[in-house]
C-alpha positions as CSV (number, residue, x, y, z in Angstrom):
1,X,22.1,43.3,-15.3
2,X,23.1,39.9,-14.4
3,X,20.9,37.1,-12.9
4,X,20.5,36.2,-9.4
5,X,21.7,33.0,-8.4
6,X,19.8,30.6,-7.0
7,X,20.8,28.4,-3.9
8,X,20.1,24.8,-3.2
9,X,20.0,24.2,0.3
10,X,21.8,21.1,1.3
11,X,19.9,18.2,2.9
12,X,21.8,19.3,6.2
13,X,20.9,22.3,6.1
14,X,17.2,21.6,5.3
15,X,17.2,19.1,8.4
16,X,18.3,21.9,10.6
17,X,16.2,24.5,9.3
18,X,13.1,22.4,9.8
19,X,14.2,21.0,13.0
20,X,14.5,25.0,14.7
21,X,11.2,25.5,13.7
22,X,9.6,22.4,15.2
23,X,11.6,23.4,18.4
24,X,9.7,27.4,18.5
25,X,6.5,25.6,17.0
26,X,6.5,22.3,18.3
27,X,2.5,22.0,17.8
28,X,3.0,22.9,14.1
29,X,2.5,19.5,11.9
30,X,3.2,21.0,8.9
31,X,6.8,21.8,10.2
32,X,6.9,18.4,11.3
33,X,6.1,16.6,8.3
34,X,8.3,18.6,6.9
35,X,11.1,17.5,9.2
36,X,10.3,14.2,8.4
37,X,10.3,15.1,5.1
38,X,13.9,16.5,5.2
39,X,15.2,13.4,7.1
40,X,13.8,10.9,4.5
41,X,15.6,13.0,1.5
42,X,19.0,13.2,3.4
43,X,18.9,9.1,4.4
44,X,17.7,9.0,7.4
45,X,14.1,7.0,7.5
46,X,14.2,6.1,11.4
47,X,14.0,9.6,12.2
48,X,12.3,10.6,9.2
49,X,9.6,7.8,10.4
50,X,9.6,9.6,13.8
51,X,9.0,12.7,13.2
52,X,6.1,11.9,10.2
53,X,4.5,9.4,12.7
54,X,4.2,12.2,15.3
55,X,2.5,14.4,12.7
56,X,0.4,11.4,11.8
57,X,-0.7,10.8,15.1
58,X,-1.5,14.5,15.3
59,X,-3.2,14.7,11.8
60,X,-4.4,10.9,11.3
61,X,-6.4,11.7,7.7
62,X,-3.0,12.7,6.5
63,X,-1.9,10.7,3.2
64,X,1.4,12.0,2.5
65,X,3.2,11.0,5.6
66,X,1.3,7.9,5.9
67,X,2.9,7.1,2.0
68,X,6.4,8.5,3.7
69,X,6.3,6.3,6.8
70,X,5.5,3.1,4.6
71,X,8.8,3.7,2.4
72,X,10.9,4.7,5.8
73,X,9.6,0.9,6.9
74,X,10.5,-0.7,3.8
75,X,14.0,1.2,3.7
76,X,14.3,-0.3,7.9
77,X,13.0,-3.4,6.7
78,X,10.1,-3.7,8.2
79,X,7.6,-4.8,6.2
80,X,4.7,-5.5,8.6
81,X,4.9,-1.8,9.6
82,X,5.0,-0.5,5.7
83,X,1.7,-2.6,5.1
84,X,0.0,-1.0,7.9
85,X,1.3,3.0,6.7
86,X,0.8,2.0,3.5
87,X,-2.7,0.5,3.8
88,X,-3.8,3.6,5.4
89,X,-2.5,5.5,2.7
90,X,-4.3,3.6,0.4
91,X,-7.6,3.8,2.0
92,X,-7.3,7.8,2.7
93,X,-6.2,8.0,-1.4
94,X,-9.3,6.1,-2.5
95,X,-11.5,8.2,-0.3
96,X,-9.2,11.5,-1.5
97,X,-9.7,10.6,-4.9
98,X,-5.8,10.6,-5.3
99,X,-5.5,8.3,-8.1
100,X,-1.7,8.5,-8.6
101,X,-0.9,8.5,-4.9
102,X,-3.4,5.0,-4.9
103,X,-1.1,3.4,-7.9
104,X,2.1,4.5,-6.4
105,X,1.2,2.9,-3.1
106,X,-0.4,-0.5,-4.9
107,X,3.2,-0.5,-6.3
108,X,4.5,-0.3,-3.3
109,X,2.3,-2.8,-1.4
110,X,3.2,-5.4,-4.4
111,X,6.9,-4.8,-4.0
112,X,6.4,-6.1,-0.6
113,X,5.6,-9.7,-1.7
């Protein structure tokens, strides 16, 4: 009997898979985030930031994509906009009581300068 193989999805083809189902579910932020998601892992952080803001914005007690949109920024350079993300992040992880989430994003915050 021999074993089935598994298949890794490109990050192409996880962009596109993710980006059909926000088209037939565009009020669905967990396909969203997961857009974002996808966009982030293939490279692209101003679309990644797009799509994770819009799920913010939908979602706003949502710590992952706030974490997300504060590494897009610093990836784009802009720093004031990754303090903000990234603040919010750190307030919703203290409240979460996500204690590696809040060191992660105090490292983050003090690679900023």
């Amino acid at each position: 009997m021999s074993t089935p193989k598994t298949v890794r999805l490109s990050s192409t083809s996880t962009v596109e898979r993710f980006r059909a189902l926000v088209d037939s579910h565009p009020d669905n932020e967990l396909y969203l985030f997961s857009l974002g998601k996808a966009c982030f892992d293939s490279g692209d952080y101003a679309l990644a930031s797009e799509h994770l803001e819009t799920a913010v914005a939908r979602r706003p007690d949502w710590m992952v994509p706030c974490v997300l949109i504060g590494r897009c920024a610093i990836e784009l350079g802009e720093i004031e906009k990754a303090r903000s993300y990234l603040a919010r992040a750190l307030v919703l992880a203290v409240a979460g009581g996500h204690e590696d989430t809040r060191r992660e994003v105090i490292r983050l915050m003090e690679s900023l300068g």
